[in-house]
C-alpha positions as CSV (number, residue, x, y, z in Angstrom):
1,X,-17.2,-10.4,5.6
2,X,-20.4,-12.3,6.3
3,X,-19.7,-15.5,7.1
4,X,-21.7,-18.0,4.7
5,X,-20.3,-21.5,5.9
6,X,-23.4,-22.9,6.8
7,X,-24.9,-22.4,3.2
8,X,-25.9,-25.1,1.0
9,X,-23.1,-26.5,-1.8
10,X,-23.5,-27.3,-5.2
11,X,-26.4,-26.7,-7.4
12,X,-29.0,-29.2,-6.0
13,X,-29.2,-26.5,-2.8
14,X,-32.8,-24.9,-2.9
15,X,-32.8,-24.7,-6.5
16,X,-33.7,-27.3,-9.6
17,X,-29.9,-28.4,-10.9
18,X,-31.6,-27.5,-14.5
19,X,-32.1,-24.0,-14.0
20,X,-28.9,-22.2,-15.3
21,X,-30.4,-18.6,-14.9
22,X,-29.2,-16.0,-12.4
23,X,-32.5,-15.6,-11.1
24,X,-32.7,-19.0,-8.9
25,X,-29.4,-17.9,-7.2
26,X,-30.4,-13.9,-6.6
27,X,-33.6,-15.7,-4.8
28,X,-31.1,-17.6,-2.4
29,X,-28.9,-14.6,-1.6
30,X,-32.2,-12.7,-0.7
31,X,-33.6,-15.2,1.4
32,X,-30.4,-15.4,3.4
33,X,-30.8,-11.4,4.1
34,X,-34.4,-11.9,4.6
35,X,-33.3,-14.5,7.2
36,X,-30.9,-12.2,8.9
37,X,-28.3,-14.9,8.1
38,X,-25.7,-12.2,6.7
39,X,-26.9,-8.6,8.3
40,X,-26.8,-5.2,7.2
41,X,-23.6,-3.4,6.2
42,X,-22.0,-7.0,6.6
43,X,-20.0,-7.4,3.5
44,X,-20.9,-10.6,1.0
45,X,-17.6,-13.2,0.3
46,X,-16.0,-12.0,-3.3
47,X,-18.1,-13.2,-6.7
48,X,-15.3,-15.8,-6.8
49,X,-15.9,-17.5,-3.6
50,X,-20.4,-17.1,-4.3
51,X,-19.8,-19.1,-7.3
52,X,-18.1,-22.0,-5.7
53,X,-20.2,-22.0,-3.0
54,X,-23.4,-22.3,-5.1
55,X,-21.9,-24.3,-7.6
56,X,-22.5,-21.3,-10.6
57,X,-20.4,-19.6,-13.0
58,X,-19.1,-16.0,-11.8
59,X,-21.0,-14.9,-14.7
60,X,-24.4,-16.3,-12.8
61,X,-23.1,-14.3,-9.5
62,X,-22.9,-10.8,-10.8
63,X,-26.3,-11.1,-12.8
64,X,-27.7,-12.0,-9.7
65,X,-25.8,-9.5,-7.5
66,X,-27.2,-6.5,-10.0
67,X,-30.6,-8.1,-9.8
68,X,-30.3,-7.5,-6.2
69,X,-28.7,-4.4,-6.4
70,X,-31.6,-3.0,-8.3
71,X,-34.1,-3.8,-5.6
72,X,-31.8,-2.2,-3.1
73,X,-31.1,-5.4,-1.2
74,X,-27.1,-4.8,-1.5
75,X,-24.6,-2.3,-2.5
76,X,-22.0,-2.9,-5.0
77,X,-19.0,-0.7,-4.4
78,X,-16.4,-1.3,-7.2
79,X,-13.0,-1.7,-5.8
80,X,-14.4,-2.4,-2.2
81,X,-16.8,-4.9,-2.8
82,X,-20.7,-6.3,-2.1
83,X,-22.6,-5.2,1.2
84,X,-25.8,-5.8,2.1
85,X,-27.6,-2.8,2.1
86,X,-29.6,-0.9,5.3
87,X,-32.3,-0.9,3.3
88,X,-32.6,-4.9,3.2
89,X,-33.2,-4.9,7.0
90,X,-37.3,-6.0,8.0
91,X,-37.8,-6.5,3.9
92,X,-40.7,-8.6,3.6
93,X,-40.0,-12.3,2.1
94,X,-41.9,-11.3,-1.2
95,X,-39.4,-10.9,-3.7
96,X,-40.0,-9.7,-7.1
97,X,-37.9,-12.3,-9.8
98,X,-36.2,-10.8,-12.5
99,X,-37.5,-11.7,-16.0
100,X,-35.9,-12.4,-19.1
101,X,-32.0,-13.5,-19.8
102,X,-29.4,-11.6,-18.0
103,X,-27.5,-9.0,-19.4
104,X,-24.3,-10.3,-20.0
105,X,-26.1,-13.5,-21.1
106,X,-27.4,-10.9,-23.8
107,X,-24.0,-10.0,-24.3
108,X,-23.0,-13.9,-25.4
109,X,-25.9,-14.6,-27.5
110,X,-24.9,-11.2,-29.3
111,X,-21.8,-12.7,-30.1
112,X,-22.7,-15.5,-31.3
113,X,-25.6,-13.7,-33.8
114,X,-24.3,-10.6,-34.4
115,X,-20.9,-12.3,-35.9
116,X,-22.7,-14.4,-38.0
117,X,-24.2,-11.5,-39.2
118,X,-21.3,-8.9,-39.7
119,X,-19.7,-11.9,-41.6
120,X,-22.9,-12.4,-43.9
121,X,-23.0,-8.1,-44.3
122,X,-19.1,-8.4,-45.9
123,X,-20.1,-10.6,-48.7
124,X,-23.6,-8.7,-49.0
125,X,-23.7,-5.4,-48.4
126,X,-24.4,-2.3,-51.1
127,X,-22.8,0.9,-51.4
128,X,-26.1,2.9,-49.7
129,X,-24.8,0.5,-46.3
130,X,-21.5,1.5,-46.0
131,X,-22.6,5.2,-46.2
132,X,-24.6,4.5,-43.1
133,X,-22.4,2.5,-41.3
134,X,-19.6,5.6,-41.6
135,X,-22.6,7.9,-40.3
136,X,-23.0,6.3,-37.0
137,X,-19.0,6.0,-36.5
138,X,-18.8,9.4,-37.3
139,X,-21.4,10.1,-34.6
140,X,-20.1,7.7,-32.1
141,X,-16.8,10.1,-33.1
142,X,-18.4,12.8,-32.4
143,X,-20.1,12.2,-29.5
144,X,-17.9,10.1,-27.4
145,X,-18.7,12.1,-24.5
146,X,-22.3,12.0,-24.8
147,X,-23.3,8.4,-23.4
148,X,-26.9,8.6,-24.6
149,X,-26.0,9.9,-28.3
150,X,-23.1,7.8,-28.7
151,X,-25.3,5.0,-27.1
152,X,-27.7,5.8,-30.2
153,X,-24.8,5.4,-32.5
154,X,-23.8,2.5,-31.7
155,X,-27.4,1.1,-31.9
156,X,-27.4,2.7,-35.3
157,X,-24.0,1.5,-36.2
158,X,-24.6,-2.6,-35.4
159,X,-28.5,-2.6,-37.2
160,X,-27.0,-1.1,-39.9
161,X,-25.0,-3.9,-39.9
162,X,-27.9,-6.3,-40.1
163,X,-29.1,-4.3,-42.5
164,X,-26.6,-4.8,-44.7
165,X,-27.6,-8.1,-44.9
166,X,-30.8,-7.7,-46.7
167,X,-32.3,-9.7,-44.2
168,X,-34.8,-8.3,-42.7
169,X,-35.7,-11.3,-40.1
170,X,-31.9,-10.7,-38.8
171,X,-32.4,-7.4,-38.5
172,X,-35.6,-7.4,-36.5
173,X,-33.6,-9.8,-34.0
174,X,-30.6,-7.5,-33.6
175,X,-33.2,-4.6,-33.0
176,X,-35.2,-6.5,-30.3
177,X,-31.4,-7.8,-28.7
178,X,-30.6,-4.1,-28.6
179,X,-33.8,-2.3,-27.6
180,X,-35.1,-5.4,-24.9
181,X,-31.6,-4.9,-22.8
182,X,-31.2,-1.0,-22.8
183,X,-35.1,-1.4,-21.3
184,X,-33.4,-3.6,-18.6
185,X,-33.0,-2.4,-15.0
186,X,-30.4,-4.8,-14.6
187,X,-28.6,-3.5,-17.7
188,X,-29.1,0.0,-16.9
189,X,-27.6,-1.0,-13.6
190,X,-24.5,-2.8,-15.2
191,X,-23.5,0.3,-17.7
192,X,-23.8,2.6,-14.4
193,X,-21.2,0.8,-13.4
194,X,-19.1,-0.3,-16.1
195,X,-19.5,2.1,-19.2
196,X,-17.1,4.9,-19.5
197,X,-15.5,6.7,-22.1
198,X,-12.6,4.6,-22.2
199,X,-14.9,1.7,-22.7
200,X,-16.8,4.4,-25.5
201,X,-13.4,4.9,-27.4
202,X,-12.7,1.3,-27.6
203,X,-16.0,0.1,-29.0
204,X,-15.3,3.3,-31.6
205,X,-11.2,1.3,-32.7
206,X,-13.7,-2.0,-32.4
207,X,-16.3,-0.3,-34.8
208,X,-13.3,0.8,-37.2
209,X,-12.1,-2.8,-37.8
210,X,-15.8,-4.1,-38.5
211,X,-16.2,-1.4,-40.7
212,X,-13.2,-2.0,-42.5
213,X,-13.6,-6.0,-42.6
214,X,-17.2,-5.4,-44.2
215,X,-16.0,-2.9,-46.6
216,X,-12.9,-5.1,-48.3
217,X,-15.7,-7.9,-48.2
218,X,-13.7,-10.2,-45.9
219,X,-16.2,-12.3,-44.4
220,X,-14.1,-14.1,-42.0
221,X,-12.5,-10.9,-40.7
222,X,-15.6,-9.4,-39.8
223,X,-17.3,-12.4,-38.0
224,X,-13.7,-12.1,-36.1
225,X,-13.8,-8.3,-35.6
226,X,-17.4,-8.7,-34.1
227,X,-16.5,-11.7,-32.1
228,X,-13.8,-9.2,-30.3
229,X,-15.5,-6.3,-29.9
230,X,-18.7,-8.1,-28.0
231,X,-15.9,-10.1,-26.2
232,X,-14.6,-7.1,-24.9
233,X,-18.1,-5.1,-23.3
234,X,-18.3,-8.8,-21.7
235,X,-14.9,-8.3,-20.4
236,X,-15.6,-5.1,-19.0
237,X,-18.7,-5.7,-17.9
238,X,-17.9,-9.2,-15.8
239,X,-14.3,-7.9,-14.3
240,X,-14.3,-8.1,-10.9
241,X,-15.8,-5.7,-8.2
242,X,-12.2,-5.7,-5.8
């Protein structure tokens, strides 16, 4: 493991204390390869141990981590853990920042709107929306072994959701939550990872519960049912790499 003693502590290191974003950290890492500080195959300390060092949330560490991974500076190997990659050695010092939130910050913001939303689809919602809501779960059913089509049913599933709301703002902002982050290099990275049928045929129990706090108009257990089943992908997505 690479020994990172001599690193900086705490947020004020290299970086304004303001800046909550992954992208400030996955700069630091970089440099430190750049630098030849931590060399190539040399594997990284544990998300756990980054974190403390840099004064971040773990959360902060793997968005940064798949940043890098994406511009083949490191190698995530789940169950092994982070190396830097042969690929990082004589890299240039220009670095190209990720843009935009994180995915798993994505993820959180989707919780928070998207169970708002369920909740205002129980008390709202017509006949013609529970028709397509059943369409996609049937789909997602149906396809469970199909990432991409199943993906499109769940996309299909959650705006007809906001939808439902007869809102049309909300459901323009759960269609640009959804279609920004599956355009994502860093999601795309994440679900290579992370998204497997098991994860598929959870979301699909998730979906049920939704579908059946929405159709006995239950507002409260719908906000709840959405709350868990984000809560979950987030919990799948941030568990640990060894």
């Amino acid at each position: 493991m690479a020994d990172l003693s001599h690193m900086p502590h705490g947020r004020a290191a290299d970086t304004d204390a303001a800046d909550r974003s992954y992208v400030g950290l996955a700069k630091q890492i970089y440099d430190l390869i750049v630098a030849g500080d931590v060399g190539p195959r040399a594997r990284l300390p544990s998300e756990r141990t980054l974190a403390e060092r840099f004064g971040v949330s773990r959360t902060q560490v793997r968005e940064a981590i798949i940043a890098l991974e994406v511009q083949g500076l490191v190698e995530v190997r789940v169950g092994s853990g982070i190396y830097v990659a042969e690929a990082a050695q004589g890299r240039s010092s220009a670095f190209e920042l990720p843009r935009g939130s994180g995915p798993i910050e994505t993820l959180r913001a989707r919780a928070v709107i998207e169970s708002e939303i369920a909740a205002l689809a129980a008390t709202e919602h017509r006949d013609a929306d529970l028709d397509r809501l059943f369409a996609a779960m049937r789909a997602m059913r149906e396809n469970i072994n199909d990432k991409a089509a199943n993906e499109a049913a769940d996309r299909a599933f959650h705006l007809a959701i906001a939808r439902a709301t007869g809102n049309g703002m909300l459901q323009g902002v759960v269609t640009a939550m959804w279609d920004s982050s599956r355009a994502d290099p860093l999601w795309q990275k994440i679900e290579e990872h992370f998204h497997t049928p098991a994860l598929r045929a959870a979301s699909q129990d998730d979906h049920q519960r939704i579908f059946a706090a929405i159709l006995a108009r239950d507002a409260a257990a719908a906000r709840t049912a959405m709350q868990a089943h984000l809560a979950r992908v987030i919990d799948v997505f941030t568990q640990a790499w060894r």
